[in-house]
GUDRENNU-86329 format. One record per atom (N, C-alpha, C): residue number from 1; residue in three letters; atom name; x, y, z. Coordinates in steps of 0.05 Angstrom, whole numbers, plus 5000, padded with zeros to 4 digits. Layout:
N
<r resi="NUM" resn="ALA" name="CA" xx="X" yy="Y" zz="Z"/>
...
# end
This chain:
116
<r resi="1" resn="UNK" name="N" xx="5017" yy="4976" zz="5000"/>
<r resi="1" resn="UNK" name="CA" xx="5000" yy="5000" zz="5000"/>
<r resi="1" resn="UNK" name="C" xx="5017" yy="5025" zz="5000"/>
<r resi="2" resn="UNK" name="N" xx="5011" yy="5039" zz="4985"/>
<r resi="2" resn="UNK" name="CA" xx="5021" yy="5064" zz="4987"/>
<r resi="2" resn="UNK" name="C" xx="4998" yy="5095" zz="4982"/>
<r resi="3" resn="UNK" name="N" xx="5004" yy="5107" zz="5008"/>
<r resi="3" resn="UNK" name="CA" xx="4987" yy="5133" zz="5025"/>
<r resi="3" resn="UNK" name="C" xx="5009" yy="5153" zz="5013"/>
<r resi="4" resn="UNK" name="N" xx="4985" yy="5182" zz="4992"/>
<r resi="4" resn="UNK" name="CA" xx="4998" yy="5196" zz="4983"/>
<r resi="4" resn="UNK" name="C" xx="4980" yy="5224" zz="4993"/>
<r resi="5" resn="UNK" name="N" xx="4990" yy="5239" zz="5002"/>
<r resi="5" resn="UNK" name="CA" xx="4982" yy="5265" zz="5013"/>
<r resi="5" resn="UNK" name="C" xx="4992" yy="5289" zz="5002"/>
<r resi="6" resn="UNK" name="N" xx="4967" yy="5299" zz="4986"/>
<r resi="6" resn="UNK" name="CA" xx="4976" yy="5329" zz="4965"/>
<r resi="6" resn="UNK" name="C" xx="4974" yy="5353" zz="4985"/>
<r resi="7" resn="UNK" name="N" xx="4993" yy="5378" zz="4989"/>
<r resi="7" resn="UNK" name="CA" xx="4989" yy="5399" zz="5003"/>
<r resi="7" resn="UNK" name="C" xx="5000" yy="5417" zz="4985"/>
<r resi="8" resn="UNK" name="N" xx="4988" yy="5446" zz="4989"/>
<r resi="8" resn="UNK" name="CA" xx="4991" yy="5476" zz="4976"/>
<r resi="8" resn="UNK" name="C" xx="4980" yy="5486" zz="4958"/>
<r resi="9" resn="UNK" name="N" xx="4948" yy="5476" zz="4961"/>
<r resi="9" resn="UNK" name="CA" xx="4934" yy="5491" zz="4938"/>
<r resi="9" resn="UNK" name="C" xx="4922" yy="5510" zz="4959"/>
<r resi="10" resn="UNK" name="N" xx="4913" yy="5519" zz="4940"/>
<r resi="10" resn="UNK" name="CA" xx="4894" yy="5550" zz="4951"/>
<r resi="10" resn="UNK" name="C" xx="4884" yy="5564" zz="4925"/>
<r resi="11" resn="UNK" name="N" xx="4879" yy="5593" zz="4940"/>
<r resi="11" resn="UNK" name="CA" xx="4868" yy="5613" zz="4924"/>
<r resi="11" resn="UNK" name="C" xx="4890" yy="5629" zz="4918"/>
<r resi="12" resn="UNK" name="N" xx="4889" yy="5637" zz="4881"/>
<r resi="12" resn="UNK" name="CA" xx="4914" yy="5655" zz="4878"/>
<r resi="12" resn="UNK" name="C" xx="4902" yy="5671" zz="4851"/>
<r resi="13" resn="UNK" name="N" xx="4912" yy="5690" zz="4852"/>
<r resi="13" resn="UNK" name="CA" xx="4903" yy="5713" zz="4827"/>
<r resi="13" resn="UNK" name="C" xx="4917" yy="5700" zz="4799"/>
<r resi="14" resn="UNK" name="N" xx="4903" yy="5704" zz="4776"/>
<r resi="14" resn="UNK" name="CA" xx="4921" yy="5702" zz="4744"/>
<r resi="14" resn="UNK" name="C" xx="4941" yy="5707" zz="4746"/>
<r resi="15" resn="UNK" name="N" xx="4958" yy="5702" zz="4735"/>
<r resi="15" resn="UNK" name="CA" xx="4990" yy="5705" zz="4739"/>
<r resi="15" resn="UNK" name="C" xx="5006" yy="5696" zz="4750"/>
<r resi="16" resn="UNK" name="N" xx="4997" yy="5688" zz="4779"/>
<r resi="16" resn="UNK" name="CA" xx="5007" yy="5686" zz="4805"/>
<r resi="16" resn="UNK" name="C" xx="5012" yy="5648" zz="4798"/>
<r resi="17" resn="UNK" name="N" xx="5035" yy="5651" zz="4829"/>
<r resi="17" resn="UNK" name="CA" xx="5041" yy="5615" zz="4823"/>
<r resi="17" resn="UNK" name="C" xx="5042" yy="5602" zz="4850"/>
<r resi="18" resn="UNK" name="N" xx="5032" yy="5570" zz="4844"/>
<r resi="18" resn="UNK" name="CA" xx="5031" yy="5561" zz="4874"/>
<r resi="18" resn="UNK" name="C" xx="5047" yy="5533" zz="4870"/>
<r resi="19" resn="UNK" name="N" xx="5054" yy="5526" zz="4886"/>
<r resi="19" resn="UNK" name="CA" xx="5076" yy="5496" zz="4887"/>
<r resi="19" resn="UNK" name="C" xx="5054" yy="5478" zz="4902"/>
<r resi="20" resn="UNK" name="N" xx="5052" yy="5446" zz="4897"/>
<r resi="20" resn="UNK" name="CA" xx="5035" yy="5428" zz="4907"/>
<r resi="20" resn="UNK" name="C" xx="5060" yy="5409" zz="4913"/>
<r resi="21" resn="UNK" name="N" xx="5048" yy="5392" zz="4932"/>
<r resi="21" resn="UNK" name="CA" xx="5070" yy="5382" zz="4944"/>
<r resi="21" resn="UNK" name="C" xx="5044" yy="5357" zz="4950"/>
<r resi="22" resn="UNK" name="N" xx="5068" yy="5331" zz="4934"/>
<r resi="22" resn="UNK" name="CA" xx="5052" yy="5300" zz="4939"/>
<r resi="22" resn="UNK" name="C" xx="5072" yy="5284" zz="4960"/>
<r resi="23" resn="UNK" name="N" xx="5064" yy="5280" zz="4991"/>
<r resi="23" resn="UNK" name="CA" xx="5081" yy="5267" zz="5006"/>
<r resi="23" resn="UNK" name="C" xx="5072" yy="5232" zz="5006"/>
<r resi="24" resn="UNK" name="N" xx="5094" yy="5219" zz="5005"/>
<r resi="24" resn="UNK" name="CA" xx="5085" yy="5191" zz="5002"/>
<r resi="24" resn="UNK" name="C" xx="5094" yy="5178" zz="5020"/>
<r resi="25" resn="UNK" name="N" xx="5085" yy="5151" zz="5028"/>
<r resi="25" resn="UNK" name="CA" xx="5088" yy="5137" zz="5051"/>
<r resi="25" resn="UNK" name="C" xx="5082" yy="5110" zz="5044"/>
<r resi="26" resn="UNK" name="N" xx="5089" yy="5085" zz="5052"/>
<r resi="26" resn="UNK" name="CA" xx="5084" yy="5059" zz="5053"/>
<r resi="26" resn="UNK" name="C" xx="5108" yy="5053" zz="5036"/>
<r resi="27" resn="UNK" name="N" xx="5096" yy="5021" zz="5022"/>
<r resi="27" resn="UNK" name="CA" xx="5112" yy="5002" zz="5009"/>
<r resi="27" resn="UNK" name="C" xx="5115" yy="5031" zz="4980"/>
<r resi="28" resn="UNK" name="N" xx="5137" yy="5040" zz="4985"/>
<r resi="28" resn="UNK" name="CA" xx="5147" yy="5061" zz="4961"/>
<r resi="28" resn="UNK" name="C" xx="5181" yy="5046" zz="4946"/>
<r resi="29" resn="UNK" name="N" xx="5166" yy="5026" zz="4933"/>
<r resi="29" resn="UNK" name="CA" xx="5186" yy="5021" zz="4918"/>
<r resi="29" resn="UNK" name="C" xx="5168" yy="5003" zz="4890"/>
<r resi="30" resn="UNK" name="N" xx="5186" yy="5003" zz="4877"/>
<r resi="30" resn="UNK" name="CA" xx="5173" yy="4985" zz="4840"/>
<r resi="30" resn="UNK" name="C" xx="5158" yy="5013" zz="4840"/>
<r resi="31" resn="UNK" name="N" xx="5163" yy="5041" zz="4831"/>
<r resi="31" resn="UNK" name="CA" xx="5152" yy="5057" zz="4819"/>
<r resi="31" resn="UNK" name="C" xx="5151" yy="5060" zz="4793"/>
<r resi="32" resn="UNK" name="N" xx="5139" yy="5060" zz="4774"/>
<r resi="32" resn="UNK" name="CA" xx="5141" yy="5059" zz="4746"/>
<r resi="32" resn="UNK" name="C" xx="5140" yy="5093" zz="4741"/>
<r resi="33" resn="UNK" name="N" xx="5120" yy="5109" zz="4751"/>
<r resi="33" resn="UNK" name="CA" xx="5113" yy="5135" zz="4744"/>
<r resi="33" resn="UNK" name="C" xx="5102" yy="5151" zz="4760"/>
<r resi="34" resn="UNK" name="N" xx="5102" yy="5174" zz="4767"/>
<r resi="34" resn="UNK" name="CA" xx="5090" yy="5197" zz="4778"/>
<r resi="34" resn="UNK" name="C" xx="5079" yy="5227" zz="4764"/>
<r resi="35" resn="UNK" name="N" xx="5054" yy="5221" zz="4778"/>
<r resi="35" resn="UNK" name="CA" xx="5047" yy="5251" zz="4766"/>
<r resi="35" resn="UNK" name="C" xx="5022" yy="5256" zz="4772"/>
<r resi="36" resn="UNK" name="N" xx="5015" yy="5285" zz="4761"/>
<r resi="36" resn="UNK" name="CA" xx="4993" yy="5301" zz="4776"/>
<r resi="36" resn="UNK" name="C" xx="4973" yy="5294" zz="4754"/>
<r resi="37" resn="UNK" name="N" xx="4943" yy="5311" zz="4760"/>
<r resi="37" resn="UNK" name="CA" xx="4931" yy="5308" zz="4744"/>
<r resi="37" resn="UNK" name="C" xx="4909" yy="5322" zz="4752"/>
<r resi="38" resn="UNK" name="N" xx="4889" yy="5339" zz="4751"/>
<r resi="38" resn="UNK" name="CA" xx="4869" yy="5352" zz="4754"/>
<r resi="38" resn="UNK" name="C" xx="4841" yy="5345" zz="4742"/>
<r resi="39" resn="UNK" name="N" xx="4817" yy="5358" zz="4764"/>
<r resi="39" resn="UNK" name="CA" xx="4788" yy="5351" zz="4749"/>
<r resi="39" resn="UNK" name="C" xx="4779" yy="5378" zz="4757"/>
<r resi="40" resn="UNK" name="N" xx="4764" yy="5400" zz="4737"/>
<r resi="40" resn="UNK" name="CA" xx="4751" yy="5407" zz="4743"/>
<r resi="40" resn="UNK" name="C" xx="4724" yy="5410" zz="4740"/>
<r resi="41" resn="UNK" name="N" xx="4704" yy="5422" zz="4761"/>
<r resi="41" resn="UNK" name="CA" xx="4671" yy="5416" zz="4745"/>
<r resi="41" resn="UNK" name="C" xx="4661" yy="5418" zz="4727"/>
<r resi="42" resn="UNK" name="N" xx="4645" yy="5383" zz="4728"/>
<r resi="42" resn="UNK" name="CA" xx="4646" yy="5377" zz="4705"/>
<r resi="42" resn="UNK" name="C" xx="4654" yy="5369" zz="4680"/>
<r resi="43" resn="UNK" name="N" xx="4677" yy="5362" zz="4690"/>
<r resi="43" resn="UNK" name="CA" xx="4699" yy="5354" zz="4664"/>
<r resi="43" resn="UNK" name="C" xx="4707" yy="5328" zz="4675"/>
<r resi="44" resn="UNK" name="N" xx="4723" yy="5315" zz="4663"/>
<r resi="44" resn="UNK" name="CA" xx="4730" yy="5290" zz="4667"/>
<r resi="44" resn="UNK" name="C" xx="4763" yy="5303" zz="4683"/>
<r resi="45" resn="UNK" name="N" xx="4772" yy="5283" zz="4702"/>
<r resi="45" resn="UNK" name="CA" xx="4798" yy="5279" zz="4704"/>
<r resi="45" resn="UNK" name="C" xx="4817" yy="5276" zz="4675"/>
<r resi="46" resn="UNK" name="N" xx="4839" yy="5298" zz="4680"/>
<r resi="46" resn="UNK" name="CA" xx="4860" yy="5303" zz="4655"/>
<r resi="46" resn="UNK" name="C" xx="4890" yy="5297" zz="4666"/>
<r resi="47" resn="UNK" name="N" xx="4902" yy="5293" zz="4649"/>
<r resi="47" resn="UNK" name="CA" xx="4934" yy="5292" zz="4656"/>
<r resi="47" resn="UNK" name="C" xx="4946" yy="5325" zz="4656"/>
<r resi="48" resn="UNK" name="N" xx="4955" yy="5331" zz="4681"/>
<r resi="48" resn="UNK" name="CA" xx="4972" yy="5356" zz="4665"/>
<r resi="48" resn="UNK" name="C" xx="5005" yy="5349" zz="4671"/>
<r resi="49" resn="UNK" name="N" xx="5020" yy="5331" zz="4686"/>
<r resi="49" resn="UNK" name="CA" xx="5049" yy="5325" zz="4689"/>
<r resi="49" resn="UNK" name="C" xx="5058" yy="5296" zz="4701"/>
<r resi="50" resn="UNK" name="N" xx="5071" yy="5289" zz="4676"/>
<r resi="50" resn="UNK" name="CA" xx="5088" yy="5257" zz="4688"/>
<r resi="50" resn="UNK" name="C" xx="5109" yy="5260" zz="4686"/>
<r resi="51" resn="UNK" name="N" xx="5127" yy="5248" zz="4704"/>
<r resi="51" resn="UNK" name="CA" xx="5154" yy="5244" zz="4719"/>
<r resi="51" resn="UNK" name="C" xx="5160" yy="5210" zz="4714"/>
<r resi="52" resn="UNK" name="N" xx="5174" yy="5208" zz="4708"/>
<r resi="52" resn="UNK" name="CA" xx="5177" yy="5174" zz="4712"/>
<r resi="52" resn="UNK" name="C" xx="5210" yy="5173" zz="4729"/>
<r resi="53" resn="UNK" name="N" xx="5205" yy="5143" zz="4729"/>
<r resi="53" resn="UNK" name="CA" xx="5235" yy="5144" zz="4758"/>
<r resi="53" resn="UNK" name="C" xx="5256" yy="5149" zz="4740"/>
<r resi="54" resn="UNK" name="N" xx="5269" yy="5148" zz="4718"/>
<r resi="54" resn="UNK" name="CA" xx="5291" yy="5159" zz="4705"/>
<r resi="54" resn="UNK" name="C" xx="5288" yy="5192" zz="4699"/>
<r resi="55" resn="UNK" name="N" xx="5272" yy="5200" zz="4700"/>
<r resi="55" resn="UNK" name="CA" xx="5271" yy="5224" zz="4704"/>
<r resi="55" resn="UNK" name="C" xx="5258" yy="5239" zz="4677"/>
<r resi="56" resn="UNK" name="N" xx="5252" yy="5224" zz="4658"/>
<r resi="56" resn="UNK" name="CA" xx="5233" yy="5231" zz="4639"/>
<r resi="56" resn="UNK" name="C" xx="5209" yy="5254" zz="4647"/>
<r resi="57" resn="UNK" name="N" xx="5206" yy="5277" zz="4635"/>
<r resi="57" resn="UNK" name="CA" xx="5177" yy="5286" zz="4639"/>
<r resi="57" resn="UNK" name="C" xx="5155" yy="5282" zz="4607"/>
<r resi="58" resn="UNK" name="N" xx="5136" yy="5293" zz="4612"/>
<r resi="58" resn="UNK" name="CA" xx="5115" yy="5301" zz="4596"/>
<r resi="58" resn="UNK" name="C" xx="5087" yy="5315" zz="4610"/>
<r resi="59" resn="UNK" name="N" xx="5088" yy="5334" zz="4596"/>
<r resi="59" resn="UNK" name="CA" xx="5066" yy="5354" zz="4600"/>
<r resi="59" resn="UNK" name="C" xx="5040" yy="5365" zz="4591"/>
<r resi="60" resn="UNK" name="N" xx="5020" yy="5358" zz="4596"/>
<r resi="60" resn="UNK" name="CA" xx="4996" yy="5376" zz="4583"/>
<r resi="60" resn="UNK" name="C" xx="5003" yy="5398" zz="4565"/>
<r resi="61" resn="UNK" name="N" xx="4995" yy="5390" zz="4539"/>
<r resi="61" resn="UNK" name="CA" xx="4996" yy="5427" zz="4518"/>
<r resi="61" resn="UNK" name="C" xx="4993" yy="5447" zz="4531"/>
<r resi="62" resn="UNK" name="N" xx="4969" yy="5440" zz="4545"/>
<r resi="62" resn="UNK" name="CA" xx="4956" yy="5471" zz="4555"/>
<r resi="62" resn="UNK" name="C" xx="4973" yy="5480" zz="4582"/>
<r resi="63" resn="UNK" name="N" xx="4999" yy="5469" zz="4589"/>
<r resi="63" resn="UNK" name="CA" xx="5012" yy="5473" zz="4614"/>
<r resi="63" resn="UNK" name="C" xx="5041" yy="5469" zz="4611"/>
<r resi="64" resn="UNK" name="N" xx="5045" yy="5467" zz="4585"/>
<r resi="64" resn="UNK" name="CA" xx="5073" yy="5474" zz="4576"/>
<r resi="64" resn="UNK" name="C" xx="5082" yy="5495" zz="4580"/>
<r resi="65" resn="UNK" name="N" xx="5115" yy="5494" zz="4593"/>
<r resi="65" resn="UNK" name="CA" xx="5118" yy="5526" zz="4598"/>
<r resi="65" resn="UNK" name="C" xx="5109" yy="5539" zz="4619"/>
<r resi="66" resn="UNK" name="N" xx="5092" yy="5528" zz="4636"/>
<r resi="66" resn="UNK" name="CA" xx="5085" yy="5545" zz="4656"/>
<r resi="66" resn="UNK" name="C" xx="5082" yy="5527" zz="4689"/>
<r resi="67" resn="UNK" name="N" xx="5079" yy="5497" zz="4679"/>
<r resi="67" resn="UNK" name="CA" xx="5082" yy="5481" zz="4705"/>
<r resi="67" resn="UNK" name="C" xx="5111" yy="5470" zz="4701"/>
<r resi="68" resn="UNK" name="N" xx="5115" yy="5458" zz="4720"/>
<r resi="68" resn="UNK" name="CA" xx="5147" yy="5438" zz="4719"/>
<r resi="68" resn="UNK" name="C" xx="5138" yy="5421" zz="4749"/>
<r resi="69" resn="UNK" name="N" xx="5140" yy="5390" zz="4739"/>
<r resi="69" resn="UNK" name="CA" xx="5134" yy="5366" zz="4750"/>
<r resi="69" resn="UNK" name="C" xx="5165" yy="5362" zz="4772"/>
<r resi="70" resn="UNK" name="N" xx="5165" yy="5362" zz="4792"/>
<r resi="70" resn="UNK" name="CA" xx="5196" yy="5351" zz="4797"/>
<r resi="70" resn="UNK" name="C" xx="5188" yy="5322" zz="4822"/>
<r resi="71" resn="UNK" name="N" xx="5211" yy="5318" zz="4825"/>
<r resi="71" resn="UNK" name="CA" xx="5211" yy="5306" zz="4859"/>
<r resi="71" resn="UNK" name="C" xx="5232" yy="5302" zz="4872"/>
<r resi="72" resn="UNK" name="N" xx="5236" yy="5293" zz="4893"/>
<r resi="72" resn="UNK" name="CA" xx="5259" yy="5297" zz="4914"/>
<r resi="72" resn="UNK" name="C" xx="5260" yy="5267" zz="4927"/>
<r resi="73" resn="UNK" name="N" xx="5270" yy="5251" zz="4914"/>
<r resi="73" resn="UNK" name="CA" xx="5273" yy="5220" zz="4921"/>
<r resi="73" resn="UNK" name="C" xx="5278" yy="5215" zz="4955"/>
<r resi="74" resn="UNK" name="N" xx="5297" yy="5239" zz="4965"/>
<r resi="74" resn="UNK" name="CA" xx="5305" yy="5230" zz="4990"/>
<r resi="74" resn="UNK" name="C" xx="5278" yy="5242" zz="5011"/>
<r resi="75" resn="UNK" name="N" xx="5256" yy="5261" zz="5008"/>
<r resi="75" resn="UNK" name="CA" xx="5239" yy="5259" zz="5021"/>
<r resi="75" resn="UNK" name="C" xx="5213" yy="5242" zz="5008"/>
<r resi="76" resn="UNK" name="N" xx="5212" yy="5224" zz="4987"/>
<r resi="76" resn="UNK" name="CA" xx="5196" yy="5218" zz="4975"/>
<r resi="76" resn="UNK" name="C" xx="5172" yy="5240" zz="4973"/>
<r resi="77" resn="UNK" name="N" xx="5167" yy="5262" zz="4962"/>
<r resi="77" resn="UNK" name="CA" xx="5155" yy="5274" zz="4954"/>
<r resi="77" resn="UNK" name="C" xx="5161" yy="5292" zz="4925"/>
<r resi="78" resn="UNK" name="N" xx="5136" yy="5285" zz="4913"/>
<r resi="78" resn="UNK" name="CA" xx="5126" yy="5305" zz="4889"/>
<r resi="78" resn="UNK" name="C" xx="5122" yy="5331" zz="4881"/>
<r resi="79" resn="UNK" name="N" xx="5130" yy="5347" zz="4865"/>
<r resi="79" resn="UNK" name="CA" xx="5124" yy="5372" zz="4859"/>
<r resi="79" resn="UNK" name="C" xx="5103" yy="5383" zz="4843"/>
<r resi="80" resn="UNK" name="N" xx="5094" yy="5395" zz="4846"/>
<r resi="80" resn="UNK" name="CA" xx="5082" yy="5408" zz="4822"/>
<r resi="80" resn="UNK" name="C" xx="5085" yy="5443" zz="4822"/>
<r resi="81" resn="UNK" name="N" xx="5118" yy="5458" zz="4807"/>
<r resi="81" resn="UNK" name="CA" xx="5110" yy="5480" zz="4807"/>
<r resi="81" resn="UNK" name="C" xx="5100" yy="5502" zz="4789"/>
<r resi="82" resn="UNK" name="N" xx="5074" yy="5506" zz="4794"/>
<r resi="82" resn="UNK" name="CA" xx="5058" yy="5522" zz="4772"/>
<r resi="82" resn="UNK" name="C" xx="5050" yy="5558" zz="4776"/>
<r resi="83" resn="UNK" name="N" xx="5065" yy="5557" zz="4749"/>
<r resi="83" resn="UNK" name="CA" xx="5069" yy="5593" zz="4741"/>
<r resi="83" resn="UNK" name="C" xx="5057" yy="5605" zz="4729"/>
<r resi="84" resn="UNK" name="N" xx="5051" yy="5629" zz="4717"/>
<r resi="84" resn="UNK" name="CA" xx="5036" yy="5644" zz="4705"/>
<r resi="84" resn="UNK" name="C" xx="5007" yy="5634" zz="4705"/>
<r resi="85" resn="UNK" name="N" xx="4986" yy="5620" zz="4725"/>
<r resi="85" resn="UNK" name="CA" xx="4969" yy="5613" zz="4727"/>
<r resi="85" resn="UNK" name="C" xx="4951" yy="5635" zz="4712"/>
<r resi="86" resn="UNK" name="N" xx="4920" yy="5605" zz="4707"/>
<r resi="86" resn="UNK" name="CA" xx="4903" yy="5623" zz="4692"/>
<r resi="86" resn="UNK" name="C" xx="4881" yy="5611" zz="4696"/>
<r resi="87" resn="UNK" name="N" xx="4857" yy="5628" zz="4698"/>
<r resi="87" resn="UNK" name="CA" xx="4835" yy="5620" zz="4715"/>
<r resi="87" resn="UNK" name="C" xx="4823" yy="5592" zz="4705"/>
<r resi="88" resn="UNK" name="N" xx="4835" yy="5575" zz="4686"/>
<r resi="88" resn="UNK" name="CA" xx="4825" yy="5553" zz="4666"/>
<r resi="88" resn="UNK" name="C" xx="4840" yy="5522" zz="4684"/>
<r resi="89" resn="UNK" name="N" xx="4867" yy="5537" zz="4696"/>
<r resi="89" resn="UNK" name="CA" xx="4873" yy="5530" zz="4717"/>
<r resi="89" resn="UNK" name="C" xx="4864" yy="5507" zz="4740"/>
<r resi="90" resn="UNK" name="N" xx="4831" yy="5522" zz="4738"/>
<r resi="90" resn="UNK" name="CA" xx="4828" yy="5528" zz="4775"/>
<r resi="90" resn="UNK" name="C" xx="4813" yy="5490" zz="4767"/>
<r resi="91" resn="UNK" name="N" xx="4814" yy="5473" zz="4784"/>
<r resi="91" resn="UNK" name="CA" xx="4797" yy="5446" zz="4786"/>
<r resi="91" resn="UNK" name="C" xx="4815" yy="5430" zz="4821"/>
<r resi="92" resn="UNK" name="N" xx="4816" yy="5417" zz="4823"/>
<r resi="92" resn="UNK" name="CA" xx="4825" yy="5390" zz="4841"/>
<r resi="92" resn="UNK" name="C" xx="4840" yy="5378" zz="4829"/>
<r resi="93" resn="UNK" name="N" xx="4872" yy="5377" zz="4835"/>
<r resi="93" resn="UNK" name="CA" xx="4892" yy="5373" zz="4827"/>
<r resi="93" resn="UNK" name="C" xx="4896" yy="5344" zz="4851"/>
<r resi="94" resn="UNK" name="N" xx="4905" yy="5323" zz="4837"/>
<r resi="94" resn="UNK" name="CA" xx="4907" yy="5295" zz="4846"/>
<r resi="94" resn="UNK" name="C" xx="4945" yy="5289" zz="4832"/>
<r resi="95" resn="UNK" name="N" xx="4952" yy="5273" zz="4853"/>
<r resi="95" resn="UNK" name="CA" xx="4982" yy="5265" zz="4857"/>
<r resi="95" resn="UNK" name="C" xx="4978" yy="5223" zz="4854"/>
<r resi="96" resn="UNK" name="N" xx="4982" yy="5221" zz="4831"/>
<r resi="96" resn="UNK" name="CA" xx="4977" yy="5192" zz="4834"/>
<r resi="96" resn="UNK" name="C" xx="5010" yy="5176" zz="4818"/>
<r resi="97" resn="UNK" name="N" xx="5014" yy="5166" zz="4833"/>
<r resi="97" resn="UNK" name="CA" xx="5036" yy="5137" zz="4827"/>
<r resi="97" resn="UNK" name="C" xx="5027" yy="5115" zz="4820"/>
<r resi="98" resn="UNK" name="N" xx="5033" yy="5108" zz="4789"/>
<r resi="98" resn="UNK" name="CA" xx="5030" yy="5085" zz="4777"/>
<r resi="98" resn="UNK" name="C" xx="5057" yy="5058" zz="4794"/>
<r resi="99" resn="UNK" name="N" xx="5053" yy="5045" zz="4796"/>
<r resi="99" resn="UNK" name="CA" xx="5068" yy="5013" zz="4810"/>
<r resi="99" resn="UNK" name="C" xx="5078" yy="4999" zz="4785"/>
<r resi="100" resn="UNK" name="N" xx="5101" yy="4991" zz="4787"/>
<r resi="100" resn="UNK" name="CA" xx="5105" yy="4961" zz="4765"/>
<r resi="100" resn="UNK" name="C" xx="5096" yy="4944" zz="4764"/>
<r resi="101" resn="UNK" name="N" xx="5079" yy="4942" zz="4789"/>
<r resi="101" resn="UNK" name="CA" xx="5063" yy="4916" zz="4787"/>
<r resi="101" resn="UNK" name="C" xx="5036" yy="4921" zz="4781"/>
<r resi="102" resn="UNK" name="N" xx="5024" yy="4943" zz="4768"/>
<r resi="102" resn="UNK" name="CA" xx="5006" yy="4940" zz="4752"/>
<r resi="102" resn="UNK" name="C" xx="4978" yy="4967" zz="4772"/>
<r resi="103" resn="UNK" name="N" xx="4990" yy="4974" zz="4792"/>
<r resi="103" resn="UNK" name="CA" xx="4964" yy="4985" zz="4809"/>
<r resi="103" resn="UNK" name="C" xx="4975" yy="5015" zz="4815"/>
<r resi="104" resn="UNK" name="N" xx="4947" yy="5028" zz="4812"/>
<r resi="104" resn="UNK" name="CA" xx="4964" yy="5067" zz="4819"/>
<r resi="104" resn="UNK" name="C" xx="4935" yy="5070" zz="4841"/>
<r resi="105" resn="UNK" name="N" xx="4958" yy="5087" zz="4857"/>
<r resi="105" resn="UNK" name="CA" xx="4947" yy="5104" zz="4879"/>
<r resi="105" resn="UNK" name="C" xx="4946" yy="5123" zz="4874"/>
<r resi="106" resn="UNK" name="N" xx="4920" yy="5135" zz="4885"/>
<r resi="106" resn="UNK" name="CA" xx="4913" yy="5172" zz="4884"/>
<r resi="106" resn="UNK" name="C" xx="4918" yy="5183" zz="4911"/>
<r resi="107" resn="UNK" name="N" xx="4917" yy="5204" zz="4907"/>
<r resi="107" resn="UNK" name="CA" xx="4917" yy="5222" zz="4931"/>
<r resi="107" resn="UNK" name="C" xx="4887" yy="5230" zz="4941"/>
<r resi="108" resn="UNK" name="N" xx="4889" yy="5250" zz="4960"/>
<r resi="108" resn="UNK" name="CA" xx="4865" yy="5263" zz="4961"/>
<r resi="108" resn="UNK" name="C" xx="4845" yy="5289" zz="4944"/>
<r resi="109" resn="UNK" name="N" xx="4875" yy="5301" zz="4937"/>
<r resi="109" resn="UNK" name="CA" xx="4865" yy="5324" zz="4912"/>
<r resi="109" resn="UNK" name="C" xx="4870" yy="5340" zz="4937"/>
<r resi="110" resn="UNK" name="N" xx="4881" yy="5369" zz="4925"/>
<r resi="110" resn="UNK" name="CA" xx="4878" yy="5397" zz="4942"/>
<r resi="110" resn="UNK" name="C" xx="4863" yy="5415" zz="4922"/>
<r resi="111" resn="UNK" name="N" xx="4852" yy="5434" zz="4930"/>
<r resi="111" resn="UNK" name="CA" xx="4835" yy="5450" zz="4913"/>
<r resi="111" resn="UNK" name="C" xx="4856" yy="5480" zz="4908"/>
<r resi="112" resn="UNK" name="N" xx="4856" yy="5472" zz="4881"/>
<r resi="112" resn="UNK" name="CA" xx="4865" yy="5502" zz="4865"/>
<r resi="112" resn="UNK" name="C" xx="4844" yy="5524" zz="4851"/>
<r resi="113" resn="UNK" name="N" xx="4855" yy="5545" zz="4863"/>
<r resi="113" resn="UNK" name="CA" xx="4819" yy="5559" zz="4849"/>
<r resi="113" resn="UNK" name="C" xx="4845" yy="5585" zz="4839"/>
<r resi="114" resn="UNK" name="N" xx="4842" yy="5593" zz="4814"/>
<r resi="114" resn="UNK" name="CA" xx="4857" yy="5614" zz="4802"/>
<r resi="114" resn="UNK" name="C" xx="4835" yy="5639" zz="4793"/>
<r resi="115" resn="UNK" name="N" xx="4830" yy="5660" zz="4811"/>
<r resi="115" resn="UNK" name="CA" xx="4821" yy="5683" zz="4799"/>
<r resi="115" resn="UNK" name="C" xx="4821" yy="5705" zz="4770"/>
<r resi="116" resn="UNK" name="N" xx="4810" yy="5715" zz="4761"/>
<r resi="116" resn="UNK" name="CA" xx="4819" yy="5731" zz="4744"/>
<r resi="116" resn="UNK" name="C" xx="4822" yy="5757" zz="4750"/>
# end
């Protein structure tokens, strides 16, 4: 099992930038991939950043350039730092790790709400 805990969303104006932070815990090993991913109302859950354990990224079109996916192996936690926000932005941002053995964990989601 592995317990993943997203922190640092909030409320932030257009432009403005907030860092999310995915802390992980349990059996954290056979990782195949990491990354974020957002829903907002109404919409289906989207990809916006994957990390894989060699250090590969890939990014959402619409978030190129302005997010950057990282992580920090020795605290086992995830990044997400996002810049020039824009109110299209704003949904429930989820931190989920795909397993090699075939199973992914989510997080809880923190809520991002971007003003105009």
């Amino acid at each position: 099992q592995v317990q993943l805990v997203e922190s640092g969303g909030g409320l932030v104006q257009a432009g403005g930038s907030l860092r999310l932070s995915c802390a992980a815990s349990g059996s954290i090993f056979r990782i195949n991939a990491m990354g974020w991913y957002r829903q907002a109302p109404g919409k289906q859950r989207e990809l916006v950043a994957v990390i894989t354990t060699r250090g590969s990224t890939n990014y959402a079109d619409s978030v190129k350039g302005r997010f950057t996916i990282s992580r920090d192996n020795a605290k086992n936690t995830l990044y997400l730092q996002m810049n020039t926000q824009k109110p299209e932005d704003t949904a429930v941002y989820y931190c989920k790790y795909d397993m090699a053995y075939g199973v992914g964990y989510w997080g809880q989601g923190t809520q991002v709400t971007v003003s105009s």
